[in-house]
N, C-alpha and C positions, 0 to 999 in steps of 0.2 A: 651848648652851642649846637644849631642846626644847621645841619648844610643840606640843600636841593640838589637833586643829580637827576637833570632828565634823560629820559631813554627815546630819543629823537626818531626810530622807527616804530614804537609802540608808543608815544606820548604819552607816560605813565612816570609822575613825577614819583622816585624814592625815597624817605629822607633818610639822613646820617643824624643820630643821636647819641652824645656822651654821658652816660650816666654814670656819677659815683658815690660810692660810698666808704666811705674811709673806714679802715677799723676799729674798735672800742679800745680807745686810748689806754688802759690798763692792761689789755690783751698783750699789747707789744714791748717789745724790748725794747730796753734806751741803750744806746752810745754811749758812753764816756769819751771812749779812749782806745788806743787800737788794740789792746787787750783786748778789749770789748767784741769789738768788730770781727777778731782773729777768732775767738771761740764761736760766733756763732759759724764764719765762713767755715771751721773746719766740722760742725756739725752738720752741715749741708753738702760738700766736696765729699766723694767717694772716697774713702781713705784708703782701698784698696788699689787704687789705679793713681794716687797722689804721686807715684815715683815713676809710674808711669807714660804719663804725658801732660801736657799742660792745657788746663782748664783758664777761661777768663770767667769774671764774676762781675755784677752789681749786686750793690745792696741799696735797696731803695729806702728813704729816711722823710719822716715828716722835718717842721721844721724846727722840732723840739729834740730832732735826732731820736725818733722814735724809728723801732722797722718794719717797714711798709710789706718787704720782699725781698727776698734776693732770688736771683736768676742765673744760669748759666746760659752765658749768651754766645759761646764758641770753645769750640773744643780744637786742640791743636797735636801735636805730635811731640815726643820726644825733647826736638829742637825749639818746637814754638809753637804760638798759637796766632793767629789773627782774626783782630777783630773788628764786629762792622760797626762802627760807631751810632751809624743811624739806627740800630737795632737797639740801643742802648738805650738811646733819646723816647726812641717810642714807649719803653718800657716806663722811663720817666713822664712822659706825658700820660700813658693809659693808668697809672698809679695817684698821680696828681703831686706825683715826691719833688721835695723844694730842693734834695740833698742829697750827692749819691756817695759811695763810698767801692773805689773797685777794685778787684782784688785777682791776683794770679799764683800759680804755685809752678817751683823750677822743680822739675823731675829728677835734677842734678844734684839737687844739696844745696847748691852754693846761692846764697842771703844776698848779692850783691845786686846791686841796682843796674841794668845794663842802658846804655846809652840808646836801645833802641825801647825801654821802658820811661824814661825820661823822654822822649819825643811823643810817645803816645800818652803820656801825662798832659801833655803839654797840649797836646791840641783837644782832646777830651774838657780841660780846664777853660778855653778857648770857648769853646761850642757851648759847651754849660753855663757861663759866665753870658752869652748872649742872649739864653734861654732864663737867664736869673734861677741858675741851678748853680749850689754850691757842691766844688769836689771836696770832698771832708777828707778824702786821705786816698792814697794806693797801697796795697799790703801784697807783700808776694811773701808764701807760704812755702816751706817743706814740711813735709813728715815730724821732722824734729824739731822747728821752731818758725819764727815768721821776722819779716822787716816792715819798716813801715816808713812810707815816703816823708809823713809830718815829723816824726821820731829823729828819721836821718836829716833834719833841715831841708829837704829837698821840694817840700809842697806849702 
């Protein structure tokens, strides 16, 4: 895709160029299952600061559920973290991933899905389902084990 961007006091047309290259399909990990998913997210998360505050995650997926990437895409406190959605999206677009998979950890312990994780499911699923991105799951993580939104019926 090219896009033209003129510079109207220098008339000096720019262009925008997307180039990709996808990884060699053997290189990467595949998905199953949110087993799957939980081991790599906790090889990526600092396990040192995992009880410390809450991290958000994508894991970027072709559409074989292969992994593209994952990224932390906001770092939060204690109590929470917030996240920018559109930070998310771009991550999926500059990847070229069909599938994302996102993941958070409670600094607390507690495995329970909270009502203001289920709204941000919710419109994540919204916005990717426009984009013909599939959410493949949300996994919220502690130190000592992980949930997973597919697992609990919830996705």
């Amino acid at each position: 895709m090219k896009t033209k961007n003129l510079d109207t006091q220098n008339f000096i047309p720019y262009e925008i160029e997307i180039i990709y290259k996808r990884p060699l399909y053997n290189s990467t990990k595949l998905i199953s299952n949110a087993e799957d998913a939980q081991k790599i997210i906790r090889e990526f998360i600092d396990s040192h600061k995992i009880d410390l505050k809450e991290f958000f995650l994508v894991m970027l997926l072709t559409n074989s559920n292969r992994v593209l990437g994952i990224s932390q895409v906001a770092v939060g406190s204690s109590k929470g973290v917030i996240t920018n959605i559109k930070e998310i999206f771009q991550l999926v677009l500059k990847s070229n991933a069909t599938a994302i998979i996102v993941a958070h950890n409670h600094p607390s312990g507690k495995l329970s899905i909270s009502e203001s994780d289920r709204k941000q499911t919710k419109r994540l699923k919204e916005i990717a389902e426009i984009m013909e991105v599939t959410v493949l799951d949300h996994i919220i993580i502690t130190s000592e084990s992980y949930t997973s939104f597919v697992n609990e019926g919830e996705l």
